[in-house]
C-alpha positions in Angstrom: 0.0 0.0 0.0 3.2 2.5 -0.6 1.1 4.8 -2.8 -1.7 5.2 -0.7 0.9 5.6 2.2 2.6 8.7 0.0 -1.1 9.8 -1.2 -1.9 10.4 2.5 1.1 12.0 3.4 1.3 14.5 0.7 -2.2 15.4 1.9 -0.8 16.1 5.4 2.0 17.8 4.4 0.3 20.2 1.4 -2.5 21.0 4.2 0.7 22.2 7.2 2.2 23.9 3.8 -0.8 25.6 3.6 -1.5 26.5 7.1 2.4 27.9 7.2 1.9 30.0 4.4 -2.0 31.3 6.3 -2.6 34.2 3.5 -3.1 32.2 1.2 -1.5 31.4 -2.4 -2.1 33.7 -5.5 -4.0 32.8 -8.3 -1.1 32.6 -10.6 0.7 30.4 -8.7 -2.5 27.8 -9.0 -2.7 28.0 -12.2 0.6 27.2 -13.4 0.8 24.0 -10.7 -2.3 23.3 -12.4 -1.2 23.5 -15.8 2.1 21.6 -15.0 -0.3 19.0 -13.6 -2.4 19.0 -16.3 0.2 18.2 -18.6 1.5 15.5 -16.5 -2.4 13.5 -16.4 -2.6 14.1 -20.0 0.9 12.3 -20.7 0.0 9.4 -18.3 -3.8 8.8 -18.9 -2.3 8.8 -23.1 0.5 6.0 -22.2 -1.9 3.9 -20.5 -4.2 3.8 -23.4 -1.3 3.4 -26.3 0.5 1.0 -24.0 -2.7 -1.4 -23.3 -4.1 -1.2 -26.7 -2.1 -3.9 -28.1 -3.2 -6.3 -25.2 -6.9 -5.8 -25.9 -8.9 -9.2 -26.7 -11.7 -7.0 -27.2 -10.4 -3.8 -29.8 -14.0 -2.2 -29.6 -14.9 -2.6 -25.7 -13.5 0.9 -24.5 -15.3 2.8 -26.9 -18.3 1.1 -25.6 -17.3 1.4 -22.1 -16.7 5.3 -23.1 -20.4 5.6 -24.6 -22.6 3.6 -22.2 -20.6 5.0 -19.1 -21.1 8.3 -20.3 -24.7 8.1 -20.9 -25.6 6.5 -17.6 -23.2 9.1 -15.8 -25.2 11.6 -17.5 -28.7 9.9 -16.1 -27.5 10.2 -13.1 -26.3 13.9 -13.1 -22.8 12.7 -11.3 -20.8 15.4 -12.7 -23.7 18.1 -11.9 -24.1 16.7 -8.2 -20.8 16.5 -7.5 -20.3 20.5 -8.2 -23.3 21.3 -6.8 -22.6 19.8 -3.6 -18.8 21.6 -3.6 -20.3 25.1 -4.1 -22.8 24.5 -1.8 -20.4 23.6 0.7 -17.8 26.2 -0.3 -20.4 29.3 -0.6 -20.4 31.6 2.1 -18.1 34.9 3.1 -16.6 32.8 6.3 -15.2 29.9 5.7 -16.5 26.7 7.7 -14.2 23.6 8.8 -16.9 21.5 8.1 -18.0 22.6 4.5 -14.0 22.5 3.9 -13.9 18.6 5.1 -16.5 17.8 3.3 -15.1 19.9 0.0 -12.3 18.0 -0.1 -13.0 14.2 1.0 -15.0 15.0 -2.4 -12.3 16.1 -4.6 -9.7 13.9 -3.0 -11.5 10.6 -2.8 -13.9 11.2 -6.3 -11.9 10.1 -9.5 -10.3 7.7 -11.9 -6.9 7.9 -10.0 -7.9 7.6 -6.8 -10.2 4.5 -7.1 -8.3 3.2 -10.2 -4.9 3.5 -8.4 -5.0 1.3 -5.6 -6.4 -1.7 -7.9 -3.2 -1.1 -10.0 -1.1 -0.9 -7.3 -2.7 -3.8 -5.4 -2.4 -6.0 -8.6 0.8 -5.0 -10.7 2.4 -3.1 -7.8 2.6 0.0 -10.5 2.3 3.3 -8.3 2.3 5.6 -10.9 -1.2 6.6 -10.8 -1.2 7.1 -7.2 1.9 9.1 -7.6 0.3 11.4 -9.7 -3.0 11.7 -7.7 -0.9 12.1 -4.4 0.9 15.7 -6.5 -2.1 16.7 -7.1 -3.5 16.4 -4.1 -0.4 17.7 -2.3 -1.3 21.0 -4.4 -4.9 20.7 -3.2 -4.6 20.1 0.0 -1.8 23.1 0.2 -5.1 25.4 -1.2 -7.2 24.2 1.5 -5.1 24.5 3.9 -4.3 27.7 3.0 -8.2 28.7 3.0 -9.2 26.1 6.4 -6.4 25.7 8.5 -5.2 22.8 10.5 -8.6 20.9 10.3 -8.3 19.9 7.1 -5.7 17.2 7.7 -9.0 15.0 9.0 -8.9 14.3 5.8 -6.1 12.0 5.3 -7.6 9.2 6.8 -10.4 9.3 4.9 -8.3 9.2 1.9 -6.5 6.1 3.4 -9.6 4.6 4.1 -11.1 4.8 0.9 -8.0 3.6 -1.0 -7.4 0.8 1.2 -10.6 -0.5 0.6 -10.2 -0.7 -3.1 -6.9 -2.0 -2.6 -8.0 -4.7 -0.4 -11.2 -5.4 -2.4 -8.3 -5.7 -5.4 -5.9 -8.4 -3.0 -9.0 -10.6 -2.2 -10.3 -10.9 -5.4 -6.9 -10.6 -7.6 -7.3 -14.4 -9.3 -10.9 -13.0 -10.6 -9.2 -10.2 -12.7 -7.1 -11.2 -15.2 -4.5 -9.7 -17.4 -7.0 -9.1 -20.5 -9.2 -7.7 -18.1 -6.9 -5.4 -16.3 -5.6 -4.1 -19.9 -9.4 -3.0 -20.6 -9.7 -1.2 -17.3 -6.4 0.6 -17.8 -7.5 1.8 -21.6 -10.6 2.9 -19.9 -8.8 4.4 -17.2 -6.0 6.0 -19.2 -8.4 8.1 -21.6 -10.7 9.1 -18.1 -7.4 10.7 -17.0 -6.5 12.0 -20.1 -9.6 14.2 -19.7 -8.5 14.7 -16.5 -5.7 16.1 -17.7 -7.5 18.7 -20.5 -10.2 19.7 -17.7 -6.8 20.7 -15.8 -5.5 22.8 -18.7 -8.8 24.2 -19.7 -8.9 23.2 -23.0 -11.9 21.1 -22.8 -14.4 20.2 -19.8 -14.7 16.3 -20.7 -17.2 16.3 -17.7 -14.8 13.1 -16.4 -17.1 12.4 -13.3 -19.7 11.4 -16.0 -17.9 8.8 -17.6 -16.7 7.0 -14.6 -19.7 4.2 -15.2 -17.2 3.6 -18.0 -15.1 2.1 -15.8 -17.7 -0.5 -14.5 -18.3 -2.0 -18.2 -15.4 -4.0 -19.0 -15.7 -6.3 -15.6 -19.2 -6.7 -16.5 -18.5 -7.7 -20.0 -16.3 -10.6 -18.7 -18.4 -11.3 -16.3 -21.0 -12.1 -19.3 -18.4 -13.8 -21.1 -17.4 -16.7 -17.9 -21.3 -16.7 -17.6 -21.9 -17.6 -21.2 -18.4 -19.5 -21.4 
């Protein structure tokens, strides 16, 4: 569990950055950490899917995964909710310990690294993806900080939590997904992080929230297939 180790740490030690630096950081200085970050999802999220490619049984089942996850992300508003709930809890002049908690248990738990990371990690021991999601989050969680204080390094554990539950889920149950399976959920994966990464840069919204049904697809298409089999 060494990247969900580092992911939690990074979290504790952005949010102490962040209580250090008390004013706040300026808006130029998010944006190009964002940017660089940006870049750095794009490149990843595109390996994954050129890299994985080649090992697909099923050529056609990502751009399936891509469609149906979308649409039934869409029925369910995930994308919408999500950002209503974050300026609901982040409205107000004063800022509220609890609406900052709940803010960012959101936006560091909610995503294709986070809950795509520890399965990796759990079943090829590749950290990668938790690397990246514990930079990011160290430059999150040095904005909230910044904006919260101390509180905010409650948290960590619920990052650790949740990770360590996909992660075990992922141990127990490693001889039920296989290598063809795992290449799917990585294509998958890659191109959910790849928005990611062009949400991060502003060049397009992809909405990525919405298409993480997508990610549910390929494990039921096997599923069909050992039922049928």
């Amino acid at each position: 569990m060494i990247g969900t180790i580092v992911n939690t740490c990074t979290i504790v030690a952005g949010t102490l950055i962040g209580v250090a630096l008390h004013k706040g950081i300026k808006e130029k200085y998010k944006n190009v950490l964002y940017d660089a970050l940006g870049l750095a999802c794009f490149a990843i999220g595109l390996n994954a899917v050129v890299t994985n490619l080649p090992k697909s049984q099923y050529p056609v089942l990502f751009i399936a995964a891509m469609a149906i996850g979308s649409v039934v992300g869409v029925a369910l508003d995930i994308d919408g909710r999500f950002h209503r709930l974050v300026e609901r809890r982040s409205k107000g002049g004063e800022t509220r310990l609890a609406d900052g908690l709940a803010t960012a248990t959101l936006v560091y738990c909610i995503g294709p690294l986070s809950m795509l990371g520890p399965v990796i990690s759990a079943l090829q021991g590749d950290h990668t993806f938790l690397f990246t999601n514990a930079t990011l989050d160290f430059v999150t969680a040095t904005i909230f900080g910044s904006t919260y204080g101390v509180g905010m390094l409650l948290a960590a554990p619920v990052l650790f939590l949740w990770q360590g539950m996909f992660y075990a889920v992922a141990m127990l149950s490693s001889t039920a997904v296989s290598e063809a399976l795992m290449a799917e959920l990585l294509i998958v994966g890659g191109l959910l992080i790849t928005g990611s990464g062009l949400s991060l840069l502003r060049i397009k919204d992809c909405h990525v929230l919405n298409m993480l049904p997508a990610l549910a697809v390929p494990p039921i298409w096997y599923l069909l297939m050992w039922l049928v089999g």
